[in-house]
C-alpha positions as CSV (number, residue, x, y, z in Angstrom):
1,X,-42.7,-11.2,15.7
2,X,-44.1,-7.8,16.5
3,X,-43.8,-6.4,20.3
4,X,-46.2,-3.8,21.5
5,X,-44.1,-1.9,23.5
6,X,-45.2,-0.6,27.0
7,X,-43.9,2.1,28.7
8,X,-43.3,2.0,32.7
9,X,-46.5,4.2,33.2
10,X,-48.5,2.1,31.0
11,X,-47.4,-0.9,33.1
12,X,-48.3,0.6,36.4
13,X,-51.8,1.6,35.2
14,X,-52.6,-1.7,33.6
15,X,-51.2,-3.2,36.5
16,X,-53.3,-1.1,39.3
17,X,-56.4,-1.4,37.0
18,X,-56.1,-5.1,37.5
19,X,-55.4,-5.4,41.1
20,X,-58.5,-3.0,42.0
21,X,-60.5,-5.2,39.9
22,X,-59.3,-8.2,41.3
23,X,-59.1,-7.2,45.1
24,X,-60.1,-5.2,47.9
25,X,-57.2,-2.9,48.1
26,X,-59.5,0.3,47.3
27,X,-56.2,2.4,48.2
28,X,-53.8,1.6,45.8
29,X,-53.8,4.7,44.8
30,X,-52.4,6.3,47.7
31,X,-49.5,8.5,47.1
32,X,-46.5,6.2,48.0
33,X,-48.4,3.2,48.7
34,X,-46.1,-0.1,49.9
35,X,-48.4,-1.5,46.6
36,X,-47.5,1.0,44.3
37,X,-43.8,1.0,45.2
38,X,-43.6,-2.6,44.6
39,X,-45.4,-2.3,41.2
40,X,-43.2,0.9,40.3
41,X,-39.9,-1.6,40.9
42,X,-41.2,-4.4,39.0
43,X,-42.6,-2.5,36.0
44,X,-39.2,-0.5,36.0
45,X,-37.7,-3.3,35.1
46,X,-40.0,-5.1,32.7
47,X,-39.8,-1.3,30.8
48,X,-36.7,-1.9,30.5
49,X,-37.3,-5.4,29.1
50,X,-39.2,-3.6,26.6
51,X,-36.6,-1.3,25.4
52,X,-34.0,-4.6,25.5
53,X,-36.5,-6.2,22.6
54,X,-36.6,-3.1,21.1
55,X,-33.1,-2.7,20.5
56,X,-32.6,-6.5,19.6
57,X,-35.8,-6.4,17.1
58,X,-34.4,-3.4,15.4
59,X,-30.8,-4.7,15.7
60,X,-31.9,-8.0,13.7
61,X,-33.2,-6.0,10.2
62,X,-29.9,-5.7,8.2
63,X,-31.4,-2.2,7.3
64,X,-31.1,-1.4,10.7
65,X,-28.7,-3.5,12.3
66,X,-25.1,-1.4,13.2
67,X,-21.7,-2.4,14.5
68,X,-21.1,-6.8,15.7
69,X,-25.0,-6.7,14.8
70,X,-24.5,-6.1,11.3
71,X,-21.7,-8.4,11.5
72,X,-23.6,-11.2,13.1
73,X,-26.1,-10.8,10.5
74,X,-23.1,-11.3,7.7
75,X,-22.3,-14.6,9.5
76,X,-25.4,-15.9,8.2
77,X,-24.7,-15.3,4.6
78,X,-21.0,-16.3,5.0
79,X,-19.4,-12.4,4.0
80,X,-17.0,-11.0,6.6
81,X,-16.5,-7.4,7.1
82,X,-13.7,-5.9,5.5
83,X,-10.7,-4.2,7.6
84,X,-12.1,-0.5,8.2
85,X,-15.6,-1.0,6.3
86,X,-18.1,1.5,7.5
87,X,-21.6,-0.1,7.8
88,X,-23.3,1.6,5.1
89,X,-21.1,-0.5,2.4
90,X,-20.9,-3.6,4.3
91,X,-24.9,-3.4,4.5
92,X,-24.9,-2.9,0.8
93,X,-22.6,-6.3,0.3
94,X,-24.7,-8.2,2.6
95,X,-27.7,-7.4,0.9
96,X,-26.3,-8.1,-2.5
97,X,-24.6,-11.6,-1.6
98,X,-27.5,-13.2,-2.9
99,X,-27.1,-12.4,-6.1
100,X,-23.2,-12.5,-5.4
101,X,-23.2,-16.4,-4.7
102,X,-24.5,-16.6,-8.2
103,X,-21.2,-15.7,-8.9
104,X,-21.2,-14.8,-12.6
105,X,-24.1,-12.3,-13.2
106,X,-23.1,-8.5,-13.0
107,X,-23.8,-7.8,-9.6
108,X,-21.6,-10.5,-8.3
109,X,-18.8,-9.5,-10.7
110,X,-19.1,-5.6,-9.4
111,X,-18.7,-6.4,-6.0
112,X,-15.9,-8.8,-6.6
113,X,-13.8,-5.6,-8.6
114,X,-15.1,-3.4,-5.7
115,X,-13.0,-4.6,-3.1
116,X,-9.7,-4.4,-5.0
117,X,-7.5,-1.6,-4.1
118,X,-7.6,2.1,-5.8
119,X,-11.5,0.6,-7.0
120,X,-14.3,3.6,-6.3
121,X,-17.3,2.4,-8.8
122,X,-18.0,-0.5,-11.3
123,X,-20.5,0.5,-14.2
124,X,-20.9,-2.7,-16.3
125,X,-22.4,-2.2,-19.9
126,X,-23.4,-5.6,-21.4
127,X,-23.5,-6.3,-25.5
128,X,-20.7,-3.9,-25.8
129,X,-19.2,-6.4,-28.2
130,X,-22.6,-8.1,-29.2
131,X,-24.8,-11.0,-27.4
132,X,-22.9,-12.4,-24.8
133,X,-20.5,-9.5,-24.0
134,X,-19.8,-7.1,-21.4
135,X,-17.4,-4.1,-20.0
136,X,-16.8,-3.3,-17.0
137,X,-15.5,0.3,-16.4
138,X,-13.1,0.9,-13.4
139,X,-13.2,4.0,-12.0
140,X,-9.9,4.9,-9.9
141,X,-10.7,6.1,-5.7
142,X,-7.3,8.2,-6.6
143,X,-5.1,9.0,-9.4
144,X,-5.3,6.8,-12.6
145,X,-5.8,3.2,-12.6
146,X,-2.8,1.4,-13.0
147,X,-1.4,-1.5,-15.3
148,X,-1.6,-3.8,-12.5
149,X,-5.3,-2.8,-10.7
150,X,-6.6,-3.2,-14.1
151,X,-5.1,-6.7,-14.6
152,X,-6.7,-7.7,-10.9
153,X,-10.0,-6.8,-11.8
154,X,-9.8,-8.2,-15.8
155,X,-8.6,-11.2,-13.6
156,X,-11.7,-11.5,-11.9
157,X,-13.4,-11.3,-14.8
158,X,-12.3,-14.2,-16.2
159,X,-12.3,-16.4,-12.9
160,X,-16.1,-15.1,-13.0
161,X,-17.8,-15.1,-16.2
162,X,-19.7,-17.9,-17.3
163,X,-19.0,-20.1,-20.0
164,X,-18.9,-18.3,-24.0
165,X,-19.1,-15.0,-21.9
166,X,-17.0,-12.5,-23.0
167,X,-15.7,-9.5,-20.6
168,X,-13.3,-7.0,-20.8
169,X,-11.8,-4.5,-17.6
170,X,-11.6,-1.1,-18.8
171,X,-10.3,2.4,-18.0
172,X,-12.5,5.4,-18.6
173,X,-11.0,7.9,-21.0
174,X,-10.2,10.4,-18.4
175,X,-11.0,14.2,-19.3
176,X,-9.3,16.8,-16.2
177,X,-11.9,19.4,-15.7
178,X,-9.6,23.0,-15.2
179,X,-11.0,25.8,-13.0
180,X,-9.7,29.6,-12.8
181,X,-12.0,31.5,-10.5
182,X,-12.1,34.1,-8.2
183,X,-13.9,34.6,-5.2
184,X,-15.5,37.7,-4.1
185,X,-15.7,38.2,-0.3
186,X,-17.9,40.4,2.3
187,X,-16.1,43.6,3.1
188,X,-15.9,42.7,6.7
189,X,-14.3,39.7,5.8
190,X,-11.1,38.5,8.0
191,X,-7.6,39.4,5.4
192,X,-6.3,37.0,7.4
193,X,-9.2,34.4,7.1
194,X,-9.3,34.6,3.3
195,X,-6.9,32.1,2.4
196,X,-8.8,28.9,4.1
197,X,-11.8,30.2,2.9
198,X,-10.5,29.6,-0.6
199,X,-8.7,26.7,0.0
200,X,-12.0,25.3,1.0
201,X,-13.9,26.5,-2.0
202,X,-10.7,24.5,-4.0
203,X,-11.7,21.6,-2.0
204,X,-15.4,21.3,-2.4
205,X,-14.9,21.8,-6.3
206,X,-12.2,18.8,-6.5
207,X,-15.0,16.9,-4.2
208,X,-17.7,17.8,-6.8
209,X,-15.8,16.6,-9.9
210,X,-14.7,13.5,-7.9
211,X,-18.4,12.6,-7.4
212,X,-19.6,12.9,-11.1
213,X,-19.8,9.2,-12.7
214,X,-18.5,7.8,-16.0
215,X,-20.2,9.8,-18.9
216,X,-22.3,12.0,-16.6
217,X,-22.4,15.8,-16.9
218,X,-20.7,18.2,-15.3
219,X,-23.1,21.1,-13.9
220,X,-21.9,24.7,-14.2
221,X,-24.6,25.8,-11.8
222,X,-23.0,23.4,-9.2
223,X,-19.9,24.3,-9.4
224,X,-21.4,27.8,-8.5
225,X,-23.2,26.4,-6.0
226,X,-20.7,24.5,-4.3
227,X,-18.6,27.7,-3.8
228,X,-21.0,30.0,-2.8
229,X,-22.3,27.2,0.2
230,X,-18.2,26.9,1.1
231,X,-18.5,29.9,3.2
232,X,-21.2,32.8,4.6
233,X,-18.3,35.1,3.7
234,X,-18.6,34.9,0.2
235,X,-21.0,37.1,-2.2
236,X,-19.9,36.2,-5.2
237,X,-17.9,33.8,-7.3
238,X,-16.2,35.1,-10.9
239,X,-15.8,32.0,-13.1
240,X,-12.3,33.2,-15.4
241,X,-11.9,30.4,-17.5
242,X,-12.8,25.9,-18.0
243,X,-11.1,23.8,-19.8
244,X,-11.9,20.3,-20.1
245,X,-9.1,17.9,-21.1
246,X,-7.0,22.0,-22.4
247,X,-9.9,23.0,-24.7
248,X,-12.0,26.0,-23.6
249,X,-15.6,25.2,-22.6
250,X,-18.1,28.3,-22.9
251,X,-19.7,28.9,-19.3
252,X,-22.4,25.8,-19.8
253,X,-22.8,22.8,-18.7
254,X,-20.5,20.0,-20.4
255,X,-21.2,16.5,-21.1
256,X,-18.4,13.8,-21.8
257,X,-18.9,10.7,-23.7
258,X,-20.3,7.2,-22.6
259,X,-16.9,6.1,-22.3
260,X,-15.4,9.6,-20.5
261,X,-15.1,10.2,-17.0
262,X,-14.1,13.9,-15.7
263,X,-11.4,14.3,-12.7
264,X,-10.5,17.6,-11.2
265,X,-7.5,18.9,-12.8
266,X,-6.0,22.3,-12.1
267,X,-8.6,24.3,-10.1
268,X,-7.1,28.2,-9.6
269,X,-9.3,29.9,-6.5
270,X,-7.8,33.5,-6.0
C-alpha cells in the first residue's frame, strides 16, 4: 500500500485550514497561539509517524531492504545469511531462490558452487557435450583451484542435476598476464612518495586482470587507464613489455579462448 507522505508543515496547514473552517477561532494564526502549539506537538509527532512508514515501506522491498531487514525478508524464502555476507550478494541469493528451489536448472546449480570456498564466479555453458549436457567453469577468488574445491563443486553437480543430465566442474585454462612498465612522474613529485605511488599502480593492474571473466579480453587501453587514474602525480605510463602465459603480445588488446581465463602474473612497475 502506497503512503502519501506529509511533512510537519503540511500537517499544521491542513490541520489550521480545518479548524478555521470548522470553528470560530479566527486567531489561530496568532504567532504562538496555545492552538497552534498544541497542533505543532501533535503533528510533530504524526511526521514522524510518516517517516516511521517510510522507512518500514522501503525496508520491506528486497531491493531496498538493508541489514536484519534484508534478513527478515530471507526468512520468508527459507535462505539464511552467510557468516560475513555483505547485502549486495545476499540480495542477489534471495532474489534468485526461486529459481534455486528448483534445484536442478543452472541458476540453482551456480549458486550452490558459489558458496564453496576459494569460488569467485560460475559461468555454465550447456550442450558442451551435446543435448543434455553442461560445464560449469570455476573460477578461483585466489590462487588456482585445487583438487579438492573442484571435487566439492563436481559434487554438487551430481547431487543437483536432474535425471540423464550430464555435468562436468571444470577449471579454466589459466593464461598469467606479465606486465613491465614504467611510470613517468610530475617533476615536483615527492622522491620519497614515489614508491607507493607505484605500488599502487601494481595494485590496480593485479585488480584489473582479476576482474576480467573466463574468455573475455584483456584491454590494453585499460591497463593504461588504470595507471594513469592511480595517481595525479603521474603524466605518463611507458608499457616495456606483455607477455601472456611467456609469449610476447604486441601492444594490442589480447583475447583468450572460451575456455581461458587471464590472472595477473608478474607485473614490474618501476
Amino acid at each position: 500500500m502506497a503512503i502519501i507522505r506529509r511533512s510537519v508543515e503540511e500537517l499544521d496547514s491542513n490541520a489550521i485550514a480545518r479548524i478555521v473552517a470548522n470553528t470560530d477561532l479566527q486567531k489561530i494564526n496568532t504567532r504562538g497561539s496555545l492552538v497552534r502549539e498544541l497542533l505543532r506537538s501533535i503533528n510533530t509527532t504524526l511526521g514522524q509517524l510518516y517517516n516511521d512508514f517510510d522507512i518500514g515501506l522501503s525496508q520491506s522491498l528486497i531491493s531496498r531492504a538493508e541489514g536484519i531487514f534484508l534478513d527478515g525478508l530471507g526468512d520468508l524464502f527459507a535462505i539464511k545469511r552467510l557468516p560475513s555476507e555483505i547485502d549486495s550478494n545476499f540480495r542477489f541469493r534471495i532474489v534468485n531462490q526461486v529459481l534455486e528451489l528448483a534445484d536442478t536448472n543452472a541458476t540453482a546449480i551456480r549458486l550452490k558452487i558459489l558458496v564453496l570456498d576459494n569460488v569467485r564466479d560460475v559461468i555454465v555453458r550447456d550442450f558442451t557435450f551435446g543435448i543434455g549436457s553442461f560445464q560449469a567453469f570455476v573460477l578461483p577468488e585466489v590462487g588456482a583451484l585445487t583438487d579438492t574445491q573442484l571435487n566439492a563443486a563436481q559434487l554438487v553437480i551430481d547431487e543437483h542435476k536432474a535425471l540423464g543430465v550430464f555435468g562436468l566442474a571444470i577449471k579454466p585454462i589459466e593464461l598469467a598476464v606479465d606486465l613491465s612498465m614504467e611510470v613517468m612522474f610530475r617533476k615536483d613529485t615527492n622522491l620519497a612518495e614515489r614508491p607507493a605511488i607505484r605500488d599502487s599502480v601494481k595494485l590496480n593492474i593485479i585488480n584489473y586482470i582479476d576482474t576480467i571473466s573466463l574468455g573475455e579480453p584483456l584491454i590494453f587501453d585499460q591497463i593504461i587507464k588504470n595507471a594513469l587514474n592511480t595517481s595525479s602525480n603521474i603524466i605518463d605510463i611507458s608499457i616495456k613489455e606483455m607477455r601472456v602465459n611467456e609469449d610476447l603480445v604486441l601492444f594490442r588488446d589480447f583475447t583468450p579462448n572460451d575456455d581461458e581465463l587471464l590472472i595477473p602474473g608478474n607485473i614490474t612497475v618501476t
